[in-house]
N, C-alpha and C positions, 0 to 999 in steps of 0.2 A: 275402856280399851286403851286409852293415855297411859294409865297407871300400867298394865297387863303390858304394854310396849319397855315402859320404860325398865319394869324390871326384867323383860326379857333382855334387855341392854342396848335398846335401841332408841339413839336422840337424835334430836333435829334442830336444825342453826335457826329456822325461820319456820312460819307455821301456827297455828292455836296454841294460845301459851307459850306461848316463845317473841311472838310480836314479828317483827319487819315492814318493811317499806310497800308491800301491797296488799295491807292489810284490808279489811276483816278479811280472819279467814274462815269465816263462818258462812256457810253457803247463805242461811235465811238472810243473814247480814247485807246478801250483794246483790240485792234484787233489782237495784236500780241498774246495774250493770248491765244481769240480764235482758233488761227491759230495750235499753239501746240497745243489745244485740240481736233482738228479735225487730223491731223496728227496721234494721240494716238488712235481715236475710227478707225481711217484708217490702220496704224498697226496692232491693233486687229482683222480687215475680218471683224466687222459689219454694215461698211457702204456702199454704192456704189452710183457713178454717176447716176443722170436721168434726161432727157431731156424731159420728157412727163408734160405736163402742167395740170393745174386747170380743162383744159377742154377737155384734152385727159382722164383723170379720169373718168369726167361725164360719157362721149361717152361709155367708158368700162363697166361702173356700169349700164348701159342701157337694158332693154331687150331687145331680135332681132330683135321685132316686133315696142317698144317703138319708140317714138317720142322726140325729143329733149328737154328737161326738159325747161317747163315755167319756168320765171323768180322769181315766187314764191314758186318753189317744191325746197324740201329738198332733195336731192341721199344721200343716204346712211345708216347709221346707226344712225338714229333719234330717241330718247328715254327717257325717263323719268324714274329719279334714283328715288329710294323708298324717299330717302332724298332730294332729288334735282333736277330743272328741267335743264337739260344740253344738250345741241341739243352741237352735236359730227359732224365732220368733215367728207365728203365721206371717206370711206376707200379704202384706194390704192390696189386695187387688184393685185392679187398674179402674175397675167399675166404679169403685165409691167414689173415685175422682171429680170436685164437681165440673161443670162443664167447660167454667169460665175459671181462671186463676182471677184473683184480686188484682183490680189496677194501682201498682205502685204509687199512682199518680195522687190516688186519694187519700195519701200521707196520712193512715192509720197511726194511732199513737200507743192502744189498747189493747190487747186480745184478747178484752172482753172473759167472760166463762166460757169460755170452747178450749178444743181441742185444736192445737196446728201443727200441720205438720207438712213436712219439707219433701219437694216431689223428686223424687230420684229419675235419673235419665237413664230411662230404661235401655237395656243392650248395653250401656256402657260398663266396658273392665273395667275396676279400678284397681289400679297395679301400687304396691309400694313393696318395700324391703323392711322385714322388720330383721333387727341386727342378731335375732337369734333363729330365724324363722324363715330365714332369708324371701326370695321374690315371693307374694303372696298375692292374691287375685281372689276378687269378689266380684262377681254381675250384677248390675245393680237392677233390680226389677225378676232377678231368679235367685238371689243367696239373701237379699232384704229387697223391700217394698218403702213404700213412704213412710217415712218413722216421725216421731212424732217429737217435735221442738219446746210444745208450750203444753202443759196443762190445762185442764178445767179449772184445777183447782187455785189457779192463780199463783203457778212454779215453772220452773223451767223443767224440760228434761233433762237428762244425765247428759246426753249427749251434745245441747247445746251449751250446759255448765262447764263442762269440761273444758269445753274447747276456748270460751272467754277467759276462763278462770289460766288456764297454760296460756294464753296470749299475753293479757297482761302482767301473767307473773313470769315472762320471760322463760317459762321453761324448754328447756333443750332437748332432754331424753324422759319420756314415758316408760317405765316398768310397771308391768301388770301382767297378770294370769291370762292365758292364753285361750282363755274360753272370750274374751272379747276382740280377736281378732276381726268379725265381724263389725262393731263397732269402731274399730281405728278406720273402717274402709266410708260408713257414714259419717265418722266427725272427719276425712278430709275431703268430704263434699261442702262441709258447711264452711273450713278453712278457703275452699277455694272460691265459692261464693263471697267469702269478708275480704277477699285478697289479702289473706295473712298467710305468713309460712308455717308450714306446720313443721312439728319437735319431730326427733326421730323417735323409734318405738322398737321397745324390747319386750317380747311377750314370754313370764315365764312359762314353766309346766307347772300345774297345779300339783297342792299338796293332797296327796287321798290318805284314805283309810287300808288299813287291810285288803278289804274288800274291795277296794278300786274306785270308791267313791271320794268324789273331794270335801274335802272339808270345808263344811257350811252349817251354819249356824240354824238354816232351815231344817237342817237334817238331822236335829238334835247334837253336832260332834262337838267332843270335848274342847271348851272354850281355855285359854290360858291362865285366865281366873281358876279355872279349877284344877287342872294340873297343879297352879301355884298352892292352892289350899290343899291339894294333895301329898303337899313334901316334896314334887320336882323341884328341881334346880334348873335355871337356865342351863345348864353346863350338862346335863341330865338329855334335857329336850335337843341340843346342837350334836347328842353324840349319834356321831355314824354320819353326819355330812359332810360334803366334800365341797 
């Protein structure tokens, strides 16, 4: 993907293979990092252990009578923003919650093989401006549920990497695909929790296909590697944008 960047013509001052001052910038590299920052949202009372899976979720979000979700139904909170089309993650219902949060007091250091994940304050808006998307709003416990911080697998989640990774590397402005507007609304839960200021946020519009589909690598679409071995030229692939 480096390579496939660079010959589309696009470089970078700081970064993997290029070095700077906060470095590594290799996620596996920064796990210690992680680890204080899990540690600190643990301190705080807004995480907790959970052991209930992808499909103990489904099962919960089920009505009494339902049937166990074909492999093409969506559970949960599927929706379409006035701006953008963003199909959103089951929400973790309130039930799985254990009874009791973790006492901070017991200065955990581990998170162990579980799953943790960070309790949203349900009814609350969370309001921010993204500079292209202007005032946007998310209810926290009706657009997402408790999302999940830490792995099983002994990783972070996306969403608490992110937000350490832009903290300590001083970054300003976020640009990304506008299918994660959802997530800017849970990573500045965890900003406000660390009492860090969050970046401000630019969310594009996704590249699609013909078809209207975006372009993703899950979807089999053509990757830049191949266009390249196809004879495009970057100058080829830039024409008709504005």
């Amino acid at each position: 993907m480096l390579d496939d960047l660079r010959w589309f013509g696009i470089a970078w001052q700081e970064g993997f293979k290029a070095g700077g001052a906060d470095g590594p910038y290799v996620q596996s590299e920064r796990l210690p990092r992680y680890l204080h920052t899990w540690q600190r949202l643990c301190a705080a009372g807004v995480i907790y252990p959970s052991s209930h899976s992808r499909k103990d979720v489904d099962l919960a979000l089920l009505a009494p009578h339902d049937g166990p979700p074909r492999n093409n139904d969506h559970i949960g909170n599927a929706a379409a923003d006035a701006a953008v089309e963003e199909v959103r993650d089951p929400i973790f219902p309130a039930s799985l919650r254990p009874a009791e949060m973790p006492n901070p007091l017991d200065g955990l250091t581990d998170p162990g093989g579980i799953n943790w994940r960070f309790r949203v304050p349900d009814g609350e808006v969370i309001r921010f401006v993204d500079t292209r998307c202007g005032e946007t709003n998310r209810v926290a416990g009706v657009d997402f549920g408790d999302f999940l911080v830490w792995r099983r697998d002994g990783y972070p989640s996306y969403e608490l990497a992110v937000v350490e990774d832009d903290h300590v590397m001083q970054i300003s402005e976020v640009v990304r695909g506008e299918d994660l507007l959802t997530s800017t609304a849970r990573q500045l839960l965890i900003y406000r929790a660390l009492g860090w200021e969050p970046p401000s946020f630019y969310h594009c519009p996704l590249v699609r296909d013909e078809s209207g589909r975006r372009l993703a690598k899950r979807s089999g679409s053509l990757a830049l590697s191949a266009l390249r071995a196809a004879g495009h030229s970057p100058a080829d692939l830039r024409a008709g944008w504005q």
